[in-house]
C-alpha positions in Angstrom: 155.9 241.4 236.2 157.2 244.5 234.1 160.0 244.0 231.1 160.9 247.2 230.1 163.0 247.4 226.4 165.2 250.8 225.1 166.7 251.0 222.3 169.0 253.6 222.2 167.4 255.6 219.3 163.7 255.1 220.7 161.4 255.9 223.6 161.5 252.5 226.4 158.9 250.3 225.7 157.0 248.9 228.3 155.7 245.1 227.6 153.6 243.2 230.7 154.1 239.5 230.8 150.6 237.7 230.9 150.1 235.0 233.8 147.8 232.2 233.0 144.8 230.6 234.6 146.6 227.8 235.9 149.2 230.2 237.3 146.5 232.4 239.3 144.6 229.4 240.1 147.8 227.5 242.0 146.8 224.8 239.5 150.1 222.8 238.4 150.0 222.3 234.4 149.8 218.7 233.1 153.2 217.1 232.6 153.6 213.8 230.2 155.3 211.3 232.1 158.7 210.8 231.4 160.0 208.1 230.0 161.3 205.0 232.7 165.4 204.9 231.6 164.9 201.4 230.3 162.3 202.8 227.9 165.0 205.6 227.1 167.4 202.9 226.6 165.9 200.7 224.6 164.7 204.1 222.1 168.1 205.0 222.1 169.7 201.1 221.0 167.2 200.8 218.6 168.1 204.8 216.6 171.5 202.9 216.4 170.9 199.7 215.0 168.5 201.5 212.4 171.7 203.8 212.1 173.9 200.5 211.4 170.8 199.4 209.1 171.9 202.3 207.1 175.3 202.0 207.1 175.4 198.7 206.0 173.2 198.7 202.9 175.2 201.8 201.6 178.4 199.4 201.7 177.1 196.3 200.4 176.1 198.5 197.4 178.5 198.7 194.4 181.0 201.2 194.1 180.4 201.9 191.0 
């Protein structure tokens, strides 16, 4: 596949894009499993309480 990029005060510029070996090969990449949606759960209950954590300390502290 061919991109081709003018500009309006230069000559078009022809770039190729580069398949890889998987690509030629009909080889599908490795993919990291996704997380199961529990798993996302839980990750995103426990960035809150650690957010709550925070807000917490900073108003048990003094005000002045």
């Amino acid at each position: 596949m061919m991109q081709i990029k003018a500009d309006h005060l230069t000559r078009p510029t022809v770039f190729t894009m580069k398949r890889s070996d998987d690509e030629r090969e009909g080889v599908e990449p490795e993919r990291k499993p996704e997380p199961s949606r529990l798993d996302e759960a839980r990750r995103i209950i426990e960035e809150y309480m650690n957010d709550l954590r925070q807000i917490i300390k900073r108003l048990r502290r003094p005000l002045h």
